[in-house]
Legacy VTK file of the C-alpha trace (Angstrom):
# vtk DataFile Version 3.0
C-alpha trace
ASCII
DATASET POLYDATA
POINTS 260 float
31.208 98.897 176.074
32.280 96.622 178.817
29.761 95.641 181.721
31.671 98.115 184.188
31.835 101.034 182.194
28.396 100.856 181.318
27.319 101.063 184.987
30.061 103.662 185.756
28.555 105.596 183.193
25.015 105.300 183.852
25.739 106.019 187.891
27.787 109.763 186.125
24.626 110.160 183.912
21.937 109.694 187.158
23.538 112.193 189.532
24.707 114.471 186.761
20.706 115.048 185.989
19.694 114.879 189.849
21.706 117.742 190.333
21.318 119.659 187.374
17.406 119.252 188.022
17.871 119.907 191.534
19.963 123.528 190.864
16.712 124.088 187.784
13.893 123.798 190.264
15.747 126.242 192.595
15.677 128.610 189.038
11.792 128.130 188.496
10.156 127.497 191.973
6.999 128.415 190.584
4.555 126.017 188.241
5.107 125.961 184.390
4.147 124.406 181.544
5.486 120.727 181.731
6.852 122.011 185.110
5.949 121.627 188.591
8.863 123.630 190.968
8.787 123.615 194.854
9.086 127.260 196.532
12.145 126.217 198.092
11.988 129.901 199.338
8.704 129.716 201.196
9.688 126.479 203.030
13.550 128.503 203.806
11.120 131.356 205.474
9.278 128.850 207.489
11.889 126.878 208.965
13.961 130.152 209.925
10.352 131.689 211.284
10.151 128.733 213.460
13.891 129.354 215.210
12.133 132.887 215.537
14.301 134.506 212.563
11.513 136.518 210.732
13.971 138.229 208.443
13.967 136.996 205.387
17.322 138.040 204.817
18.308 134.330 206.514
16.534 132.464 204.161
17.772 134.271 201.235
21.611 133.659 202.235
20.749 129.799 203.277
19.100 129.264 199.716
21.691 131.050 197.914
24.417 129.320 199.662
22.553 125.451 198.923
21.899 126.990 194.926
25.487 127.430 194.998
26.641 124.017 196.416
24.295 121.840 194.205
25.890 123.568 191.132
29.032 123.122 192.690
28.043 119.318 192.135
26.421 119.402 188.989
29.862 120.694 187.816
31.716 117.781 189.727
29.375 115.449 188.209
29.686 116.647 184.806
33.093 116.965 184.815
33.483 113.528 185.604
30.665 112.476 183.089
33.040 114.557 180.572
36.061 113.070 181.264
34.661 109.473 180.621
35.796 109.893 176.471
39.845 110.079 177.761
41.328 107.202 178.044
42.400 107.622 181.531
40.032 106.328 184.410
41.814 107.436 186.447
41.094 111.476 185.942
37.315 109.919 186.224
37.375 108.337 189.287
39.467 111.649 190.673
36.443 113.809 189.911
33.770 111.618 190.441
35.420 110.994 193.962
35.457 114.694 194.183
31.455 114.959 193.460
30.625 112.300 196.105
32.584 113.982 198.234
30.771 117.006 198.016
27.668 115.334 197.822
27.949 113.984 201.253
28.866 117.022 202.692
25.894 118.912 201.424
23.736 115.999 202.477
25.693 115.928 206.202
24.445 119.593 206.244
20.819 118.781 205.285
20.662 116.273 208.071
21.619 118.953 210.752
19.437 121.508 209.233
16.937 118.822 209.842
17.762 118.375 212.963
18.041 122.171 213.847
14.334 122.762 212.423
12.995 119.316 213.425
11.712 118.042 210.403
12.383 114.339 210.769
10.712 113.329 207.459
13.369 115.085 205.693
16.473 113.946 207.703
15.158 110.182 206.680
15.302 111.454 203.324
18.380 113.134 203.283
20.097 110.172 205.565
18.821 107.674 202.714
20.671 110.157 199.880
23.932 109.877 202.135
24.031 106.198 202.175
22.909 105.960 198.038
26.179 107.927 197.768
28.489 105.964 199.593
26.753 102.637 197.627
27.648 104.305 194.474
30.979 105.262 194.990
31.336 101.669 196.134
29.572 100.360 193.006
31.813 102.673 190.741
35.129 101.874 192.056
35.381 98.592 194.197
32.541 95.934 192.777
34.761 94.258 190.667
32.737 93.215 186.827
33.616 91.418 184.093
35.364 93.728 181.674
34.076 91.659 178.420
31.778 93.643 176.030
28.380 93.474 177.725
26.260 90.711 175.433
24.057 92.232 173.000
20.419 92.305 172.869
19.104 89.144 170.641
18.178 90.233 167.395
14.330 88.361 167.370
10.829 88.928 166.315
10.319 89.223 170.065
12.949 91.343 171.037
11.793 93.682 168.095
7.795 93.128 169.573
9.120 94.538 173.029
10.975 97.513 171.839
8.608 98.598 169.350
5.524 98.063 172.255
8.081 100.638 174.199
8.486 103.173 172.037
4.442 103.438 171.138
3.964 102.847 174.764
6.434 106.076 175.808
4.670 108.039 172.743
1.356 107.539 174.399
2.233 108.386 177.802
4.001 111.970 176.463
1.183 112.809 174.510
-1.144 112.309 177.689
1.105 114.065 179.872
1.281 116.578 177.333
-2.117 117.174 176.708
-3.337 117.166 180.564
-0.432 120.207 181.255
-2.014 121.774 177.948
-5.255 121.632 179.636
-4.518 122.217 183.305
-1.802 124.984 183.190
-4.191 127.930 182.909
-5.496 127.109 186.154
-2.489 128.411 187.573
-3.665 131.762 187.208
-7.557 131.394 187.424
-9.108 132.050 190.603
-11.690 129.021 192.103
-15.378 130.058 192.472
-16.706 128.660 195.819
-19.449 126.962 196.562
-22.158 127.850 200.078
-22.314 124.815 202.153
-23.965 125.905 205.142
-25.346 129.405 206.132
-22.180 131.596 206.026
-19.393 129.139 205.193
-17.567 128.537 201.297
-15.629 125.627 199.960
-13.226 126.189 197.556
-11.971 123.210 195.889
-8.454 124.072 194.381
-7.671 121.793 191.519
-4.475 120.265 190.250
-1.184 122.709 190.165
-3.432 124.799 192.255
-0.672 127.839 193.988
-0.592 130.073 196.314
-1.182 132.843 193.375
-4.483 130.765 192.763
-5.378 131.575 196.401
-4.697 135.461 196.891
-6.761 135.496 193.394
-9.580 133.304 194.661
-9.786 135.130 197.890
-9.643 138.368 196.809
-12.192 137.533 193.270
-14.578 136.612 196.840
-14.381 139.479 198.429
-14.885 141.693 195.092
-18.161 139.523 194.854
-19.378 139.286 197.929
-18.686 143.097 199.082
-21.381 142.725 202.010
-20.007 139.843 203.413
-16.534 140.426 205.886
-13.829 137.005 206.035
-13.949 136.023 209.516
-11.899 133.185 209.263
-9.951 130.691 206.903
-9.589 127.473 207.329
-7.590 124.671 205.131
-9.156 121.098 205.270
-7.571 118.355 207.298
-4.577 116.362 205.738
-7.117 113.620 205.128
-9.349 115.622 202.834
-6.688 116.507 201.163
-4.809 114.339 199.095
-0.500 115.010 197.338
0.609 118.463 197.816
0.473 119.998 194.377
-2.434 117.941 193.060
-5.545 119.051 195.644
-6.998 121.589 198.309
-9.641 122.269 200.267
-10.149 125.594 201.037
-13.123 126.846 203.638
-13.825 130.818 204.084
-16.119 131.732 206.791
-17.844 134.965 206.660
-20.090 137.461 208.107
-22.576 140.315 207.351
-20.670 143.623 207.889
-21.907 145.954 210.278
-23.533 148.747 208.643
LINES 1 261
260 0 1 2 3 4 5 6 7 8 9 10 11 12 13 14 15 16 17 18 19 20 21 22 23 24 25 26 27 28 29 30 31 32 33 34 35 36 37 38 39 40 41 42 43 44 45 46 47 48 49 50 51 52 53 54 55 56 57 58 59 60 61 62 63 64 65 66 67 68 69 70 71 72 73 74 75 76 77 78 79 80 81 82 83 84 85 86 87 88 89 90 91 92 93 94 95 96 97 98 99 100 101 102 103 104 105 106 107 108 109 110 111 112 113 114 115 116 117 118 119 120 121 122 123 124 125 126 127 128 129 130 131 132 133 134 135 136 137 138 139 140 141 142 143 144 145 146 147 148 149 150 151 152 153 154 155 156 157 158 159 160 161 162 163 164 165 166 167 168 169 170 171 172 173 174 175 176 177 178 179 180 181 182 183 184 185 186 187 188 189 190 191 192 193 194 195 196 197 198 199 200 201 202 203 204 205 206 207 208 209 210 211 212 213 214 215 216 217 218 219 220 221 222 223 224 225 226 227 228 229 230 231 232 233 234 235 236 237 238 239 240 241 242 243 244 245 246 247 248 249 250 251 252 253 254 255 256 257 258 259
């Protein structure tokens, strides 16, 4: 394989799995084994709540209609990824030209959703996306490379050190990332038991993949407990106590005696 098809190929093979990962975590929002999805749904109701659109019908039809466009690229992309074994680049560069296209459009309408709900973190994002799209197309059809068979790797006692040092290196790595999920996942379901810091007031310190599931459990697990004491107010610890969404919370319920 030449130095320009391998980088053709290997720019098909990245967006093919950002999209087909993008249209999965729309599938399973929600936190699974080996799995960590973002409630895409949640953060739809949010942004339309803010424009004063409370009906949830909005965000429905907005994430159904962005579901449907990134799996209108993952198709693109594939397609193109597909077409890579003919013998005609051209019918690859047609699609592929076809999936940036797209691409750029669903990223153009990110940017004024952005706008529109005035999240500015996200229209950097999606502005940086937009311009990675127009590099690769310009990578994949106008960098010009040498067409020669890209050199092989040297066949050495070193070369052989590295690669093995990889692959025991990648093994360890799965089997801690394995393990950790094995050990972590049930506390997506268990509620937290708090802890009395002063005179009325509970911390509850939410551990990793932590949901909002774990929350309405804890919360109501409290009141079940505590069936003299009345939840006067809830309060979420400032972005400084906290640390990556997804990984940590602090949660502090302030009560009061109920009136008898």
């Amino acid at each position: 394989m030449s130095e320009r098809a391998a980088i053709r190929l290997a720019i098909l093979v990245f967006w093919s799995l950002f999209w087909g990962l993008s249209v999965v975590d729309k599938i399973i929002p929600d936190v699974q084994f080996l799995w960590v999805g973002k409630d895409f749904f949640a953060l739809f109701v949010k942004f339309f709540g803010s424009l004063g659109l409370k009906d949830p019908i909005f965000a429905t039809v907005a994430l159904a209609g962005v579901s449907a466009l990134e799996a209108v690229n993952f198709g693109l992309y594939l397609t193109a990824l597909v077409s890579v074994r003919g013998r005609d680049a051209s019918v690859t560069d047609t699609w592929f030209f076809r999936a940036i296209l797209s691409s750029m459009t669903l990223f153009s309408l990110f940017s004024i959703g952005d706008q529109v709900f005035g999240d500015r973190f996200q229209l950097l994002e999606h502005g940086l996306f937009w311009l990675i799209l127009l590099a690769s197309w310009i990578v994949f059809r106008h960098v010009p490379m040498p067409e020669e068979r890209a050199p092989a790797a040297p066949r050495s006692s070193a070369t052989r050190g590295v690669a093995v040092t990889g692959v025991l290196l990648t093994a360890l790595t799965t089997a801690s990332i394995w393990s950790f999920s094995d050990d972590t996942i049930a506390d997506v379901d268990s509620p937290v038991s708090g802890q009395e810091v002063v005179d009325g007031v509970y911390k509850f310190d939410f551990p990793f993949l932590a949901d909002k599931r774990v929350w309405e459990k804890t919360i109501n697990a409290f009141k079940d407990a505590h069936p003299d004491l009345k939840v006067r107010y809830i309060y979420t610890g400032p972005s400084e106590l906290n640390s990556k969404k997804k990984t940590h919370l602090l949660l502090y319920v302030f009560t009061e005696p109920k009136a008898d």
